[in-house]
GUVEXTI-603571 format. One line per field, with one value per residue: residue number from 0; residue in three letters; x, z, y of N, C-alpha, C in turn. Coordinates in steps of 0.2 Angstrom, whole numbers, padded with zeros to 4 digits, always signed. Layout:
BEGIN
kolro	NUM  ... .
rodren	ALA  ... .
n_east	X  ... .
n_up	Z  ... .
n_north	Y  ... .
ca_east	X  ... .
ca_up	Z  ... .
ca_north	Y  ... .
c_east	X  ... .
c_up	Z  ... .
c_north	Y  ... .
***
This chain:
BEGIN
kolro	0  1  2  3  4  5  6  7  8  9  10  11  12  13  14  15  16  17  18  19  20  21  22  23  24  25  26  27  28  29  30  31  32  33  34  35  36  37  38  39  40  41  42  43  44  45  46  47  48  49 .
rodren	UNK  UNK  UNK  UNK  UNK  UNK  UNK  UNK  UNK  UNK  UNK  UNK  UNK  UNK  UNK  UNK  UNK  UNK  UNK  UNK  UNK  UNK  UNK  UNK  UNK  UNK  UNK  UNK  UNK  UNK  UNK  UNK  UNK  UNK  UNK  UNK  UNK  UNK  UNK  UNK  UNK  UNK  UNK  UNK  UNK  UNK  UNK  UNK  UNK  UNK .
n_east	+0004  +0009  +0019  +0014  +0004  +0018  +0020  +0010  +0011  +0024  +0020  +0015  +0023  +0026  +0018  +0004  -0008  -0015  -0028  -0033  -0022  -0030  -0042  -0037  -0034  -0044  -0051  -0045  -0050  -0046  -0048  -0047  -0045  -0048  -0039  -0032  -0024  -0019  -0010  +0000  +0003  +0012  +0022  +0030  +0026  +0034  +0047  +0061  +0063  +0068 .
n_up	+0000  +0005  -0006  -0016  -0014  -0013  -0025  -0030  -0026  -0031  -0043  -0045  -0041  -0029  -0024  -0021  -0008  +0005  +0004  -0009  -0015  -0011  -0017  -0029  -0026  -0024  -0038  -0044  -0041  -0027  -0011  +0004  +0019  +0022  +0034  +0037  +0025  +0026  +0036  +0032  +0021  +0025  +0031  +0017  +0015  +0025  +0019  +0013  +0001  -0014 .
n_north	-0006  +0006  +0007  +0009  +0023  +0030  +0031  +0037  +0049  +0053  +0053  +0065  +0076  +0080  +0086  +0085  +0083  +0072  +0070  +0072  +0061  +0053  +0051  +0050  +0033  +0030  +0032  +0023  +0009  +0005  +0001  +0010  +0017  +0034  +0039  +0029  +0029  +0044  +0041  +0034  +0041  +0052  +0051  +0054  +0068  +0074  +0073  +0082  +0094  +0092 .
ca_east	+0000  +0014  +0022  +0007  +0004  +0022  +0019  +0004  +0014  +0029  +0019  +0011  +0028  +0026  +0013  -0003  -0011  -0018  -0035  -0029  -0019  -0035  -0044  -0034  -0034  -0052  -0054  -0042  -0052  -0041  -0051  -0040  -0046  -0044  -0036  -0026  -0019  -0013  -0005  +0006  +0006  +0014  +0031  +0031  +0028  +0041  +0056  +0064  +0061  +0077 .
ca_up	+0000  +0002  -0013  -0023  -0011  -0015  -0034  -0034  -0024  -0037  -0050  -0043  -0042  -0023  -0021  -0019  -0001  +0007  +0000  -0018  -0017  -0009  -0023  -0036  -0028  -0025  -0043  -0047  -0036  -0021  -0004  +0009  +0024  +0022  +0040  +0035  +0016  +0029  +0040  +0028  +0018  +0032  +0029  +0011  +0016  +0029  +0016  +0012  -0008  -0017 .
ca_north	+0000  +0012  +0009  +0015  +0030  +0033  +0031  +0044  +0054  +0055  +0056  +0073  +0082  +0079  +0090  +0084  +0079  +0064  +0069  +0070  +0055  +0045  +0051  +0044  +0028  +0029  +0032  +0015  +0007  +0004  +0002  +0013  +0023  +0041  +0041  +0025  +0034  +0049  +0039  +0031  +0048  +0060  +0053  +0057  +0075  +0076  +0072  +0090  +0095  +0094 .
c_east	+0004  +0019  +0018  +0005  +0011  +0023  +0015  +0007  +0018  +0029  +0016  +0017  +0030  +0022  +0006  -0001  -0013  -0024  -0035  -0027  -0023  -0038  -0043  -0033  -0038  -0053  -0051  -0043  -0049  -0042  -0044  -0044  -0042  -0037  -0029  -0021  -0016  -0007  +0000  +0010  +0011  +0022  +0034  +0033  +0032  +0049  +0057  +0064  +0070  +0078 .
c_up	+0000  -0003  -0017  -0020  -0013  -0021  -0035  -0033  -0030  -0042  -0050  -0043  -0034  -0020  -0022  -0009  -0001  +0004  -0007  -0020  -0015  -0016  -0029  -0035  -0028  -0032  -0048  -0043  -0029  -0016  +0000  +0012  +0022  +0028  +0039  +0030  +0023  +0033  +0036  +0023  +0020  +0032  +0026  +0011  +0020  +0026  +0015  +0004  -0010  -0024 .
c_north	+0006  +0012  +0011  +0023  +0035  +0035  +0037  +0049  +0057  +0058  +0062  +0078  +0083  +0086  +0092  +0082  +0076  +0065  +0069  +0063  +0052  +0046  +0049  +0036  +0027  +0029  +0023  +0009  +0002  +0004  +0005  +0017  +0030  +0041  +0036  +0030  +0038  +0045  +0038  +0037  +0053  +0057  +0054  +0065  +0079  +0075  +0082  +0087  +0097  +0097 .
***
C-alpha cells in the first residue's frame, strides 16, 4: 500500500495531499481509509524537496 501511495505521490511532483492521493486511488479502485492513506502519507511530506 505504500508503494502505490508513494507512486501517486511522485507522479504529482510531490505536491498533492492525502486527500488528492486518496482520490486517485479511489478512482483506481483501491479500498484505503482516508485516516489509514494519511498515515502512511505524512512521511512522504516530511522528506525536504530537493
Amino acid at each position: 500500500m505504500t508503494g502505490r501511495i508513494r507512486q501517486v505521490y511522485d507522479e504529482s511532483g510531490g505536491i498533492s495531499g492525502s486527500p488528492r492521493v486518496h482520490a486517485v486511488l479511489k478512482r483506481e479502485d483501491v479500498h484505503v481509509g482516508r485516516t489509514t492513506m494519511t498515515c502512511h502519507s505524512r512521511p512522504l511530506a516530511s522528506q525536504p524537496v530537493t
